[in-house]
Every structure is written in C-alpha cells, then in structure tokens.
PDB file with one MODEL, atoms N, CA, C and O in Angstrom:
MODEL        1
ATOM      1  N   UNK A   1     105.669  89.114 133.826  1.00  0.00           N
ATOM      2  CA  UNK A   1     105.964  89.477 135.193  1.00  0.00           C
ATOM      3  C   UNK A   1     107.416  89.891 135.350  1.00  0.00           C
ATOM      4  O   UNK A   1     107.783  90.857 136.019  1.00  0.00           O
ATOM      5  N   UNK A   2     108.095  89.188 134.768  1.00  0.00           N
ATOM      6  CA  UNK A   2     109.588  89.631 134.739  1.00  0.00           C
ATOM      7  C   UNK A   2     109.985  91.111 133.976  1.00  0.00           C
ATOM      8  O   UNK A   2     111.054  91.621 134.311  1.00  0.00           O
ATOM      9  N   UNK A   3     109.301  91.678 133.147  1.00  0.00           N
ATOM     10  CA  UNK A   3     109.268  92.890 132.920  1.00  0.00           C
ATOM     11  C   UNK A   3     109.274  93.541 134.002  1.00  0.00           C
ATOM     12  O   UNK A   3     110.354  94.095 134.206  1.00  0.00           O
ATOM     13  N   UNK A   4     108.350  93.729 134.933  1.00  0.00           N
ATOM     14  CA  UNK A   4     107.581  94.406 135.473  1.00  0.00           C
ATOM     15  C   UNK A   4     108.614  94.521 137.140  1.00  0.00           C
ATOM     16  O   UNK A   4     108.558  95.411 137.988  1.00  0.00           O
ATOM     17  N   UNK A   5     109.334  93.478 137.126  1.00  0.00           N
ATOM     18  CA  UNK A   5     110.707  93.550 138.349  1.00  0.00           C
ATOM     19  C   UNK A   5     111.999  94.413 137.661  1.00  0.00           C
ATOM     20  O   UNK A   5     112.639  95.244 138.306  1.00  0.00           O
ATOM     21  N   UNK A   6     112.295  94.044 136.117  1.00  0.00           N
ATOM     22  CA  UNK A   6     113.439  94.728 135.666  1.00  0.00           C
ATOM     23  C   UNK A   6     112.762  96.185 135.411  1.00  0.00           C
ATOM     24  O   UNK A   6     113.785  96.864 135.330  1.00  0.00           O
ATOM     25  N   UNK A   7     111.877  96.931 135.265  1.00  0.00           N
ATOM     26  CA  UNK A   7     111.292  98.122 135.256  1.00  0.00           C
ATOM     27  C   UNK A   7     111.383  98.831 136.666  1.00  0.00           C
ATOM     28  O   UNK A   7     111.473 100.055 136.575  1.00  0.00           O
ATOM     29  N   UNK A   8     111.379  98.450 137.630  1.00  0.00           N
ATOM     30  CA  UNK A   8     111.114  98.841 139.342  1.00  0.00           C
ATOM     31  C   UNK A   8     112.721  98.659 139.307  1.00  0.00           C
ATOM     32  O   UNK A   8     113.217  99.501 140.056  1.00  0.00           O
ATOM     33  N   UNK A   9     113.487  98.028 138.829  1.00  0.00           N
ATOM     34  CA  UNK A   9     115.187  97.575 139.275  1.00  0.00           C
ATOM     35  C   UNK A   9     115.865  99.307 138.802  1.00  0.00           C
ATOM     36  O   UNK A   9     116.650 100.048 139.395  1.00  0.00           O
ATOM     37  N   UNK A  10     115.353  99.408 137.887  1.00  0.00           N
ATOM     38  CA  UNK A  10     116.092  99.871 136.880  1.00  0.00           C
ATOM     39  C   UNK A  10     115.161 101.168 137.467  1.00  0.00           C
ATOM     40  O   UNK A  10     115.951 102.040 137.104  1.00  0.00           O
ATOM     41  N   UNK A  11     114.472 101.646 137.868  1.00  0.00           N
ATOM     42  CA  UNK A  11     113.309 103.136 138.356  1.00  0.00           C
ATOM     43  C   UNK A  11     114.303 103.160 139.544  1.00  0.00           C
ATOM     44  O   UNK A  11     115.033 104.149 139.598  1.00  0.00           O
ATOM     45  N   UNK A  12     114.430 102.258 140.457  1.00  0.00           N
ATOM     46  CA  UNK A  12     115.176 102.668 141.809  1.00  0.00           C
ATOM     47  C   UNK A  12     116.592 103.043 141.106  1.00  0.00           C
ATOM     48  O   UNK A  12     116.955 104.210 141.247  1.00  0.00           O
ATOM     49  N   UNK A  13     117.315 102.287 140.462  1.00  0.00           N
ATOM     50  CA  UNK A  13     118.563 102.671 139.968  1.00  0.00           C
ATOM     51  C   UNK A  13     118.780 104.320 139.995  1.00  0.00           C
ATOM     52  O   UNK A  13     119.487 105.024 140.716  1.00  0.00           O
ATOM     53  N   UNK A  14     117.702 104.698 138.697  1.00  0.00           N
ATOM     54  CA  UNK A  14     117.093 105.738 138.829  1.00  0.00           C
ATOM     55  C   UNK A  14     117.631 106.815 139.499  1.00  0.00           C
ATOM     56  O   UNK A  14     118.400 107.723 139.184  1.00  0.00           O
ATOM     57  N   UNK A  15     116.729 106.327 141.029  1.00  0.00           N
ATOM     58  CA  UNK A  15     116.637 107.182 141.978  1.00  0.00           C
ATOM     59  C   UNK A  15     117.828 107.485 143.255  1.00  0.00           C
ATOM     60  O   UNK A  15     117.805 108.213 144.247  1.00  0.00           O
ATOM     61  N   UNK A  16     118.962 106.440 142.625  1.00  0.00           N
ATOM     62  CA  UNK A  16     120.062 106.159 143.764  1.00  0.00           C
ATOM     63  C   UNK A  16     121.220 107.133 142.637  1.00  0.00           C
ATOM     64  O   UNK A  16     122.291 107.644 142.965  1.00  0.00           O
ATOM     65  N   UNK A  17     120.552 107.148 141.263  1.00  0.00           N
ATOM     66  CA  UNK A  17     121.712 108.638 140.645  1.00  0.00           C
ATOM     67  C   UNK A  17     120.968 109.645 141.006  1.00  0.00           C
ATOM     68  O   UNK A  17     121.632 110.663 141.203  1.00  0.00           O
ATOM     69  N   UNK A  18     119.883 109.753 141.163  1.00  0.00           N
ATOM     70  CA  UNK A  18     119.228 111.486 141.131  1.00  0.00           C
ATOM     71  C   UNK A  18     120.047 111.949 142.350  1.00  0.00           C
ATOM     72  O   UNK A  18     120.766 112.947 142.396  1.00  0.00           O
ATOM     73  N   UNK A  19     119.826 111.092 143.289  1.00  0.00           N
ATOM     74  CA  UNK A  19     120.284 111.225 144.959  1.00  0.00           C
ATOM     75  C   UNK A  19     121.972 111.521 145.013  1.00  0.00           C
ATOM     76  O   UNK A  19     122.507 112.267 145.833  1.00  0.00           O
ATOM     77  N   UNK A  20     122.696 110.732 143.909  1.00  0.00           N
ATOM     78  CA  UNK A  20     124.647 111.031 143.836  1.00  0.00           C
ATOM     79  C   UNK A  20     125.105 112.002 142.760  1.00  0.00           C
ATOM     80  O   UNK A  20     126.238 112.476 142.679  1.00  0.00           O
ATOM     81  N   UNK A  21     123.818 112.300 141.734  1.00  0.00           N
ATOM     82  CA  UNK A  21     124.179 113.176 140.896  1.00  0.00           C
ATOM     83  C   UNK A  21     123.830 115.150 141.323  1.00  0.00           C
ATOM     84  O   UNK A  21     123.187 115.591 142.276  1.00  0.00           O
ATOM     85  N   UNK A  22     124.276 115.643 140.618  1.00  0.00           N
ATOM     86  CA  UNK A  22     124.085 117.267 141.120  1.00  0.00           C
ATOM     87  C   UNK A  22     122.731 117.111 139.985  1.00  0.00           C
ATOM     88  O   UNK A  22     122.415 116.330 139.087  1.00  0.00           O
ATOM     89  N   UNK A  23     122.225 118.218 140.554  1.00  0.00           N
ATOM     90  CA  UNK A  23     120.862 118.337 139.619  1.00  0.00           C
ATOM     91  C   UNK A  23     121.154 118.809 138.350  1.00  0.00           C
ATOM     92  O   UNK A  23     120.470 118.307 137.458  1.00  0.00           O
ATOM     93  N   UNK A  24     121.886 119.540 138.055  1.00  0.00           N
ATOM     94  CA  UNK A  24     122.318 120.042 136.063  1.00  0.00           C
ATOM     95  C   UNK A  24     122.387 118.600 135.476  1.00  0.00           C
ATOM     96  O   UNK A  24     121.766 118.118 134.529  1.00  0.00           O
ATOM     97  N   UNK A  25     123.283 118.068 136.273  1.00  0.00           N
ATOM     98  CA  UNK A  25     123.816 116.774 135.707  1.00  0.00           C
ATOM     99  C   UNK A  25     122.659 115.900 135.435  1.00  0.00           C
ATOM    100  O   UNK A  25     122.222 115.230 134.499  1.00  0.00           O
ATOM    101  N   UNK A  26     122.418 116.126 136.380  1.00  0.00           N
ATOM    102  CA  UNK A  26     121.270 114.699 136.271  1.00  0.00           C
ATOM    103  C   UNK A  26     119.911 115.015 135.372  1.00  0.00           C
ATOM    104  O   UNK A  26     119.373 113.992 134.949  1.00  0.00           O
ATOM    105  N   UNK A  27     119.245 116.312 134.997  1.00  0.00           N
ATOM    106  CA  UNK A  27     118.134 116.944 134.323  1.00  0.00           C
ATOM    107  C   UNK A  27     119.136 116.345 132.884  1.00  0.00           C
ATOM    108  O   UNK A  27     118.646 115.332 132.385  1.00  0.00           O
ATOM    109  N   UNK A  28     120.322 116.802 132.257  1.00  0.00           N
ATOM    110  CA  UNK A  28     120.869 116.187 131.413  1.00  0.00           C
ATOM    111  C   UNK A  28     120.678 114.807 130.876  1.00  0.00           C
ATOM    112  O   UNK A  28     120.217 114.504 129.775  1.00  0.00           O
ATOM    113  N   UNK A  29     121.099 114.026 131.811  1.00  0.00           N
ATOM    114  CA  UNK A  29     121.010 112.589 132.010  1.00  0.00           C
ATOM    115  C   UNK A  29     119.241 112.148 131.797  1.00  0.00           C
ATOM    116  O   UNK A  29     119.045 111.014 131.360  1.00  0.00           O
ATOM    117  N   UNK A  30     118.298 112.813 132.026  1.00  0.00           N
ATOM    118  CA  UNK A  30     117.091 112.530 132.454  1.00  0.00           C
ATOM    119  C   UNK A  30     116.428 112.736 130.849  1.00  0.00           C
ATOM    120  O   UNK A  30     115.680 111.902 130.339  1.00  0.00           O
ATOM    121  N   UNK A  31     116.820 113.891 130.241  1.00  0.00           N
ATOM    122  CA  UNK A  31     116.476 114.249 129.265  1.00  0.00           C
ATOM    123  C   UNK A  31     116.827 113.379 128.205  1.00  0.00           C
ATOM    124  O   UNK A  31     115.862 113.051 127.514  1.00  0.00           O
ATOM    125  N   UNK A  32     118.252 112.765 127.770  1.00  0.00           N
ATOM    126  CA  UNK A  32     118.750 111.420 127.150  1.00  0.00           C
ATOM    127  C   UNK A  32     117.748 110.312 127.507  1.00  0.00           C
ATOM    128  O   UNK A  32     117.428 109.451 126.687  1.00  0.00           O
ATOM    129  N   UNK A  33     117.184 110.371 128.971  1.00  0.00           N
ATOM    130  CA  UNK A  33     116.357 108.665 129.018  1.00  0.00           C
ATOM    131  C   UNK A  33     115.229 109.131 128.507  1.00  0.00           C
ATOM    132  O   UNK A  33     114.907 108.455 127.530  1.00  0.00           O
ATOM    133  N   UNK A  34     114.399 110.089 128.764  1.00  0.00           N
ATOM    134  CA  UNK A  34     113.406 110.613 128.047  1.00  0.00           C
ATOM    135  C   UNK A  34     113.301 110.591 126.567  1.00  0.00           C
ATOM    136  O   UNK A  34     112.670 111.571 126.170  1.00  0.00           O
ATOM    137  N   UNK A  35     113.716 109.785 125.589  1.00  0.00           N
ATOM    138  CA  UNK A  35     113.800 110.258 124.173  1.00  0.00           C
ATOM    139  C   UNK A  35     112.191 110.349 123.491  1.00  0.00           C
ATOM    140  O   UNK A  35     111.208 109.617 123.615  1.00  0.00           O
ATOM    141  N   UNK A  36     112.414 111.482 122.800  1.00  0.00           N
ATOM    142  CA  UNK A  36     110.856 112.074 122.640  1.00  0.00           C
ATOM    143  C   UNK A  36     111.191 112.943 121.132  1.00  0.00           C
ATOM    144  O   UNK A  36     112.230 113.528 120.827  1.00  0.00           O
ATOM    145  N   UNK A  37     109.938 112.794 120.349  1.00  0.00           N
ATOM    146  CA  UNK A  37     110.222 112.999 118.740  1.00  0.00           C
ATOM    147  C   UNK A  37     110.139 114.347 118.887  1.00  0.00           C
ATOM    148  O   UNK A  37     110.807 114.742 117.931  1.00  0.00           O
ATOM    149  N   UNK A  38     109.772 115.255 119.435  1.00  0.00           N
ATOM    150  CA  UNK A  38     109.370 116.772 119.758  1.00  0.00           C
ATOM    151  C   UNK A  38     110.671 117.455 119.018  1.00  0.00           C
ATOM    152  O   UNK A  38     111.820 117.355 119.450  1.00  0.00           O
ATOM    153  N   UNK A  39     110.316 118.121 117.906  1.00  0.00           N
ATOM    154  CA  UNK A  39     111.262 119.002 117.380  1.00  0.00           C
ATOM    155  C   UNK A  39     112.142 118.109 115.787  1.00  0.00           C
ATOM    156  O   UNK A  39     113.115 118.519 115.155  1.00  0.00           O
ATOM    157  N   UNK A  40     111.636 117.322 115.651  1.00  0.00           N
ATOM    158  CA  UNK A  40     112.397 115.958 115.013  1.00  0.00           C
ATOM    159  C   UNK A  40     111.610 116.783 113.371  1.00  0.00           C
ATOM    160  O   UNK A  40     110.672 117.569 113.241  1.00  0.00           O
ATOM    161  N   UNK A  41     112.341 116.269 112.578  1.00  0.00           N
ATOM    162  CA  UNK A  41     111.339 116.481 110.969  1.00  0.00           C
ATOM    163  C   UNK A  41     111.398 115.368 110.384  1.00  0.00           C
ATOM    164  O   UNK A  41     112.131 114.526 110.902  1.00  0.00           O
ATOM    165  N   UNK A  42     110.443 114.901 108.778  1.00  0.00           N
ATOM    166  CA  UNK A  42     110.576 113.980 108.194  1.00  0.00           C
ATOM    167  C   UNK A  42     111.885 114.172 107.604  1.00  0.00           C
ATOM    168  O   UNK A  42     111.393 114.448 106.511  1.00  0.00           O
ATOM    169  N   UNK A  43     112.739 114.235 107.455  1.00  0.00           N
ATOM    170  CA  UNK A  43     114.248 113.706 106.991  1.00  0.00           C
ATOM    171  C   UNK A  43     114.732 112.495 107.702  1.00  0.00           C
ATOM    172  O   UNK A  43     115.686 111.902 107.197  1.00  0.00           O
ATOM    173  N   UNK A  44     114.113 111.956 109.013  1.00  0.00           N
ATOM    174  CA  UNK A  44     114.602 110.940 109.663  1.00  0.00           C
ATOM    175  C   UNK A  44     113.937 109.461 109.200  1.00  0.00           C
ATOM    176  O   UNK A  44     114.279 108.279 109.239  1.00  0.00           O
ATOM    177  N   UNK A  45     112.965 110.122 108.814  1.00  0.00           N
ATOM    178  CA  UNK A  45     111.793 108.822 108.374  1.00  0.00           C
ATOM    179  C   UNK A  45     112.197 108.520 106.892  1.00  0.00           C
ATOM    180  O   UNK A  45     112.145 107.325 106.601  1.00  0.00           O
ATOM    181  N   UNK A  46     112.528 109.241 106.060  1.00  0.00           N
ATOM    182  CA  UNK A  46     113.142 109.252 104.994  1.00  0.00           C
ATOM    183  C   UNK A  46     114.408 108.470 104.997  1.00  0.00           C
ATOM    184  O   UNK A  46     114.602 107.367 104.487  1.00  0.00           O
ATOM    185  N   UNK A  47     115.264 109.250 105.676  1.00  0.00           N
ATOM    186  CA  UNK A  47     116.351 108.326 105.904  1.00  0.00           C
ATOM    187  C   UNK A  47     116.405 106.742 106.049  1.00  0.00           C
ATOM    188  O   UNK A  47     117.326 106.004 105.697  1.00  0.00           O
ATOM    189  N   UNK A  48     115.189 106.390 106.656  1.00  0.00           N
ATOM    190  CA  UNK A  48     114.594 104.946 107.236  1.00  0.00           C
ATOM    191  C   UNK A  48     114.087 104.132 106.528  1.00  0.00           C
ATOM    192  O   UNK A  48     114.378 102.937 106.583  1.00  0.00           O
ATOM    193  N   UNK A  49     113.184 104.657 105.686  1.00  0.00           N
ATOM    194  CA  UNK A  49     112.389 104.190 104.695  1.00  0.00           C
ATOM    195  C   UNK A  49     112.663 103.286 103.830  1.00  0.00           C
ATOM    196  O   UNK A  49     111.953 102.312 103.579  1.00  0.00           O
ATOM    197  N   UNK A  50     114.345 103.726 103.019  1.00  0.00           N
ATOM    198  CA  UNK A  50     114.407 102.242 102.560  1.00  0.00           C
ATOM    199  C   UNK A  50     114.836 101.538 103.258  1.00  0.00           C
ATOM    200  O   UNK A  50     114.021 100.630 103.095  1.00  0.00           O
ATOM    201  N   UNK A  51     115.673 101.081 104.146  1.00  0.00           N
ATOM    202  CA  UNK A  51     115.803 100.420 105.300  1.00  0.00           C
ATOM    203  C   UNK A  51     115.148  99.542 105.430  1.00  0.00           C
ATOM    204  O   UNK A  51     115.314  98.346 105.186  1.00  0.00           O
ATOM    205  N   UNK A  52     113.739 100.519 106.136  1.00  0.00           N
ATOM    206  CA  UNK A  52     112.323  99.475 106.540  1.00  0.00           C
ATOM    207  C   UNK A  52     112.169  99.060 104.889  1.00  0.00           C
ATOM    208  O   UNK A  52     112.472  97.871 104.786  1.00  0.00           O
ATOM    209  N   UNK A  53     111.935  99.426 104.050  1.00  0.00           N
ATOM    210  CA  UNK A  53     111.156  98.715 102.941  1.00  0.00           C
ATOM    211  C   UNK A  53     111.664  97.569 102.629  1.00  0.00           C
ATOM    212  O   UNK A  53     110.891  96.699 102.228  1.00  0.00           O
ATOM    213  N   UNK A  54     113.392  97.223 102.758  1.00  0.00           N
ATOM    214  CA  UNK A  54     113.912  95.967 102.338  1.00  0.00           C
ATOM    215  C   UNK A  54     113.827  95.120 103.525  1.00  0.00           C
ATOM    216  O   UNK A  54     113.591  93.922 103.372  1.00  0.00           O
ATOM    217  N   UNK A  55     114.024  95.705 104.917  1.00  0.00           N
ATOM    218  CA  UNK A  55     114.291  94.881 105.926  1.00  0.00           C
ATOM    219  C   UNK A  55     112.953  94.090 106.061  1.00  0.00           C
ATOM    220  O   UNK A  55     112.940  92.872 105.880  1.00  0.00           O
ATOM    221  N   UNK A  56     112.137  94.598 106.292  1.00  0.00           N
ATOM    222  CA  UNK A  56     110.570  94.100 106.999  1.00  0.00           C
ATOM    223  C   UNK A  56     109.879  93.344 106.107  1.00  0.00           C
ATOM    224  O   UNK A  56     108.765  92.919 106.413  1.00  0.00           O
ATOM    225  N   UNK A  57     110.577  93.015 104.604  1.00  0.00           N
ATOM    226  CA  UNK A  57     109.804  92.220 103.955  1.00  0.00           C
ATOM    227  C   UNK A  57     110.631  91.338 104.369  1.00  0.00           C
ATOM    228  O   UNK A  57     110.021  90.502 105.036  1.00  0.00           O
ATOM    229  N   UNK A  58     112.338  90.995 104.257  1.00  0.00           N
ATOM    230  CA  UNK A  58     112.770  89.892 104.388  1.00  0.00           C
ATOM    231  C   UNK A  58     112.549  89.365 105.805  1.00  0.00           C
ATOM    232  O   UNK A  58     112.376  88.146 105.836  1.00  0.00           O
ATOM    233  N   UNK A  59     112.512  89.973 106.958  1.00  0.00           N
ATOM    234  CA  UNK A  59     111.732  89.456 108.248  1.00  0.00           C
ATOM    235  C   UNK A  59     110.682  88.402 107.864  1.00  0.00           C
ATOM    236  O   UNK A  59     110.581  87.175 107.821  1.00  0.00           O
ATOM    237  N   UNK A  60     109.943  89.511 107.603  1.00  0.00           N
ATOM    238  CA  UNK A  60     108.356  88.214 107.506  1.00  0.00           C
ATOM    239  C   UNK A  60     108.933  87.161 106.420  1.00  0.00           C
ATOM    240  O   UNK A  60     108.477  86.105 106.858  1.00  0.00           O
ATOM    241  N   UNK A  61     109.469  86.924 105.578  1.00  0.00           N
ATOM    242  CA  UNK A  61     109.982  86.163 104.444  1.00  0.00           C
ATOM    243  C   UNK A  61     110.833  85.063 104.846  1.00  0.00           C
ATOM    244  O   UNK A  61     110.913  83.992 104.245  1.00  0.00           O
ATOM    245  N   UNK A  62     111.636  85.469 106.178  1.00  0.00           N
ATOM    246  CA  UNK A  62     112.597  84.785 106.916  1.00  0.00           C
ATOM    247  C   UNK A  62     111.879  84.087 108.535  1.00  0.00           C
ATOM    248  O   UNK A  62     112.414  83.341 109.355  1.00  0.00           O
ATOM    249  N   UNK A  63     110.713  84.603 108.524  1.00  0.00           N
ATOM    250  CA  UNK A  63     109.925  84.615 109.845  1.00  0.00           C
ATOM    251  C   UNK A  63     110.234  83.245 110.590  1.00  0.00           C
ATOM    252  O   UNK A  63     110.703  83.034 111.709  1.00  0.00           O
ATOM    253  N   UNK A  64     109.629  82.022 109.153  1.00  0.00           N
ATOM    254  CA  UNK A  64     109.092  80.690 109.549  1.00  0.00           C
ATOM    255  C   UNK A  64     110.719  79.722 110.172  1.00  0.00           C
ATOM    256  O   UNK A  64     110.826  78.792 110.972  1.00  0.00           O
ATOM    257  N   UNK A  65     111.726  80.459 109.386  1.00  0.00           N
ATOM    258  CA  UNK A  65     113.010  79.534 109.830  1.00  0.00           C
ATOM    259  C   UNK A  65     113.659  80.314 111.002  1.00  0.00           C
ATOM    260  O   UNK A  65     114.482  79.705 111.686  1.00  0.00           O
ATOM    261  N   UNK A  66     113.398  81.471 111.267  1.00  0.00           N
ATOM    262  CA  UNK A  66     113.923  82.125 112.416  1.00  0.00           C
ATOM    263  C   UNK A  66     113.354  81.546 113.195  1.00  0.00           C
ATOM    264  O   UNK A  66     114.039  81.100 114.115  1.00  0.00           O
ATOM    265  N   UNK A  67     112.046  81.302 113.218  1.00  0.00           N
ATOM    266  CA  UNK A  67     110.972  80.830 114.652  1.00  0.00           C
ATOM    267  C   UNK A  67     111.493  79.216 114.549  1.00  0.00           C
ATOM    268  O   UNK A  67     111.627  78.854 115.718  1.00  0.00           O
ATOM    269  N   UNK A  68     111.723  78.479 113.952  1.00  0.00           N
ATOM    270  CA  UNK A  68     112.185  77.106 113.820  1.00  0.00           C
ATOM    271  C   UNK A  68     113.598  77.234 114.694  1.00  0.00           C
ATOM    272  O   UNK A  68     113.705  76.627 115.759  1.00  0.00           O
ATOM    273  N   UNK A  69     114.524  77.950 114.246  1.00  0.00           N
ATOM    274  CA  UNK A  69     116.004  77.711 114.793  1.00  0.00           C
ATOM    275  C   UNK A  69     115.490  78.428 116.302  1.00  0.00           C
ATOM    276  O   UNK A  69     116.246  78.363 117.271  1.00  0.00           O
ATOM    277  N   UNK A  70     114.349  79.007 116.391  1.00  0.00           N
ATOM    278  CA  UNK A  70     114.831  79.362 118.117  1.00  0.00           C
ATOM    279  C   UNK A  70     114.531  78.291 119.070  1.00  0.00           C
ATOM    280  O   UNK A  70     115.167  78.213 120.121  1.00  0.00           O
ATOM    281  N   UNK A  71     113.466  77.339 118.725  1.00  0.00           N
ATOM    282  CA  UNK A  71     114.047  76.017 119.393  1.00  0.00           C
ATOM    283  C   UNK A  71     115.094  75.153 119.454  1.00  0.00           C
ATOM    284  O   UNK A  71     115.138  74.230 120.268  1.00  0.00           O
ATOM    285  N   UNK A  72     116.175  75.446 118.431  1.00  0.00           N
ATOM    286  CA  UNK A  72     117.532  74.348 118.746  1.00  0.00           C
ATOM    287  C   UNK A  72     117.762  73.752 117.608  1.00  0.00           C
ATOM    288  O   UNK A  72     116.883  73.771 116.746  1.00  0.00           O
ATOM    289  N   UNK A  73     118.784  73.214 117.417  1.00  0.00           N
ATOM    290  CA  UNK A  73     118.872  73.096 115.961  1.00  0.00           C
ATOM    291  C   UNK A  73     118.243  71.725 116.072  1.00  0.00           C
ATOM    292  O   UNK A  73     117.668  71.541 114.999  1.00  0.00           O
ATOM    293  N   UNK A  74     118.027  70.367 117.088  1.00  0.00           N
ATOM    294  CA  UNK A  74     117.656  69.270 116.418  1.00  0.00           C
ATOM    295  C   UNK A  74     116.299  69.429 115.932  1.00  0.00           C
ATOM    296  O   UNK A  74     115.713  68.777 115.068  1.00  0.00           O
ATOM    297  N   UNK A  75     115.886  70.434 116.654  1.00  0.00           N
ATOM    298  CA  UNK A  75     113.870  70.465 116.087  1.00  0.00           C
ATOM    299  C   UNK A  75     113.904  71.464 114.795  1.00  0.00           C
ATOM    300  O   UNK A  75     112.793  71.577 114.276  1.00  0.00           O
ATOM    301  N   UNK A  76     114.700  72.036 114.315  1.00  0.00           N
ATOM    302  CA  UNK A  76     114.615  72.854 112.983  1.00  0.00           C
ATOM    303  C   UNK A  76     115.249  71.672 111.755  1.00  0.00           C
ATOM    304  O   UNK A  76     114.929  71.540 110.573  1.00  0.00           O
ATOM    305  N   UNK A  77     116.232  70.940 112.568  1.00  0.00           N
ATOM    306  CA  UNK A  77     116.119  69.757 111.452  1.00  0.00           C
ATOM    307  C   UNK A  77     115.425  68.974 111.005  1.00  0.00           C
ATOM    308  O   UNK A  77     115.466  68.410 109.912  1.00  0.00           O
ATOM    309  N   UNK A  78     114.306  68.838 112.345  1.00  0.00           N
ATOM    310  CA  UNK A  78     113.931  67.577 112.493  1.00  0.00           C
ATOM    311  C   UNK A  78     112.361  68.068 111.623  1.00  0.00           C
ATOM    312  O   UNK A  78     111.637  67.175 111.183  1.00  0.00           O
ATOM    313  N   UNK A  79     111.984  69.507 111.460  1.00  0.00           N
ATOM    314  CA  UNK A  79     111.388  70.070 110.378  1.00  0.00           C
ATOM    315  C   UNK A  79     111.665  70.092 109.086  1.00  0.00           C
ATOM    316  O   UNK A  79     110.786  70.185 108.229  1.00  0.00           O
ATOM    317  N   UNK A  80     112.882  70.011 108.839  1.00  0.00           N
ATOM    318  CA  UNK A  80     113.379  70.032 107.531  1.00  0.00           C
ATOM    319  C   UNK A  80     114.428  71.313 107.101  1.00  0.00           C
ATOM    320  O   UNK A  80     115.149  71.231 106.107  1.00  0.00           O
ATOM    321  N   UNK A  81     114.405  72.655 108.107  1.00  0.00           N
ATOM    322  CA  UNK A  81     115.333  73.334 108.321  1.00  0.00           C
ATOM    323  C   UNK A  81     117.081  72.901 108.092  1.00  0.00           C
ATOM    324  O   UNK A  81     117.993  72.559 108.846  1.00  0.00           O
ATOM    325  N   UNK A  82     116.937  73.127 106.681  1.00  0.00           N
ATOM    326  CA  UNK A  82     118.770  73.229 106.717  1.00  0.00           C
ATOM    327  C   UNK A  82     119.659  73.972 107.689  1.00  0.00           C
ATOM    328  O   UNK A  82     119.654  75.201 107.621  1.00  0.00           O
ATOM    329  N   UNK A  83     120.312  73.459 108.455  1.00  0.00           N
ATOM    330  CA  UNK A  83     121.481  73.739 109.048  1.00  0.00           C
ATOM    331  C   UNK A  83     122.671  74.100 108.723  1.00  0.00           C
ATOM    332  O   UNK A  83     123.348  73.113 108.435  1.00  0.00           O
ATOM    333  N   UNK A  84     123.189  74.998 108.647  1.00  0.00           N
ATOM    334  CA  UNK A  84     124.921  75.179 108.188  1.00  0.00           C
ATOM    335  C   UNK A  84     125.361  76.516 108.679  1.00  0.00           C
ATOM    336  O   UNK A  84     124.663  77.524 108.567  1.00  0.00           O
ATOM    337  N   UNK A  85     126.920  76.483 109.401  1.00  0.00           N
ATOM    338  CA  UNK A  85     127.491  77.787 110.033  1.00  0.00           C
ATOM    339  C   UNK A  85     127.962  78.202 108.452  1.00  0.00           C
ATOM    340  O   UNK A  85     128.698  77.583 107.683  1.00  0.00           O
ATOM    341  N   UNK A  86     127.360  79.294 108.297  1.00  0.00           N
ATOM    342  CA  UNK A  86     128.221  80.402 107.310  1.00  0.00           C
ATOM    343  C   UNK A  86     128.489  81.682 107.844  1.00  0.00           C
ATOM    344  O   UNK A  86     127.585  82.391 108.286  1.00  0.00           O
ATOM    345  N   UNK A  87     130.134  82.151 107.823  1.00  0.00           N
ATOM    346  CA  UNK A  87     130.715  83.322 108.446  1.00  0.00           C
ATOM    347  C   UNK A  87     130.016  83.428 109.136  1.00  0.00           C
ATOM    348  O   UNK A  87     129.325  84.414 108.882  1.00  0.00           O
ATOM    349  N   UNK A  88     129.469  82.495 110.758  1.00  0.00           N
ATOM    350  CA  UNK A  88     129.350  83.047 111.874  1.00  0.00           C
ATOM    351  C   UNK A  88     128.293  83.177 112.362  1.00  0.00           C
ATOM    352  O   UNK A  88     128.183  83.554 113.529  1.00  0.00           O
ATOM    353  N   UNK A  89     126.740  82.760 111.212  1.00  0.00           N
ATOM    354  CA  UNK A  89     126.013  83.103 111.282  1.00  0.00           C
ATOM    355  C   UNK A  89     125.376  81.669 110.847  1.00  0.00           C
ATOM    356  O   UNK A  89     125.914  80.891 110.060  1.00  0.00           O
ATOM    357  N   UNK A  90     123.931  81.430 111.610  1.00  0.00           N
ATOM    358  CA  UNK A  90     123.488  80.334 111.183  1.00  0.00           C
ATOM    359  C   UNK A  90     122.239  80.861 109.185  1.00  0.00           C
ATOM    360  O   UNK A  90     121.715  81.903 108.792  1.00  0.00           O
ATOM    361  N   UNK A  91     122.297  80.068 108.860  1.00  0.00           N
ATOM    362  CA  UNK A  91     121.586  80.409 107.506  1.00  0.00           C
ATOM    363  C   UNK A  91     120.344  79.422 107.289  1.00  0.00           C
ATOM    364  O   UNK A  91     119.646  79.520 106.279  1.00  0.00           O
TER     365      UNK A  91
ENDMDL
END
C-alpha cells in the first residue's frame, strides 16, 4: 500500500513541473523518466554479463546471512551468524 501513495506523490510532483516547466524543457525531462531500451544493441548486455555472472551467484551464496543480519545483529548471533565490522562493512 505504501507503494501505491509514493507513486501518486511522486505523479502529482510530476504534474506541478509540467505546469512550471516550458514544454521543450519538460518533453526533455519526460523522455529521461521514460527510460526505454528502443534503439539500444547487445554491447550493453555484454558489457553486463560478467558482472551478472559473478554477482548473482555470490547473492544467492550470500542470501542466508544477508536475510539473518536484516533482523539485527542479536538474532544473527543468536543463529550462529558471525559478527564483525570490517572496513565499514558488516561481514
């Protein structure tokens, strides 16, 4: 439900620049929120590919202690989740 108020917040926003902006300006502006693959080639997906291939295994690989630490650290301990700040970042 809370989607569905920040979507209507953010549509009127919207509509209070269409109304202060000049129209060039704003078809500009409209076209940036619009992002759309039309005209795009595979060189981008390529580019991505290894990316995704290393990232998305260590996700799922990392899944079970990410979902543990988003309750707090006493219930990821209290699982067995090691705890420790390294550079900034929990591990």
């Amino acid at each position: 439900m809370g989607g569905i108020g920040i979507n209507e917040a953010f549509g009127a926003g919207l509509v209070i620049f269409q109304e202060k902006m000049e129209p060039n300006n704003f078809m500009k502006a409209l076209i940036c929120l619009s992002v759309t693959i039309w005209g795009t080639n595979w060189t981008f997906v390529w580019a991505l590919l290894p990316w995704l291939v290393v990232l998305i295994p260590l996700a799922i690989y990392k899944s079970k202690v990410l979902d543990v630490l988003r309750w707090g650290d006493s219930i990821a301990i209290g699982v067995g989740v090691q705890i420790k700040w390294n550079a900034g970042f929990y591990c």
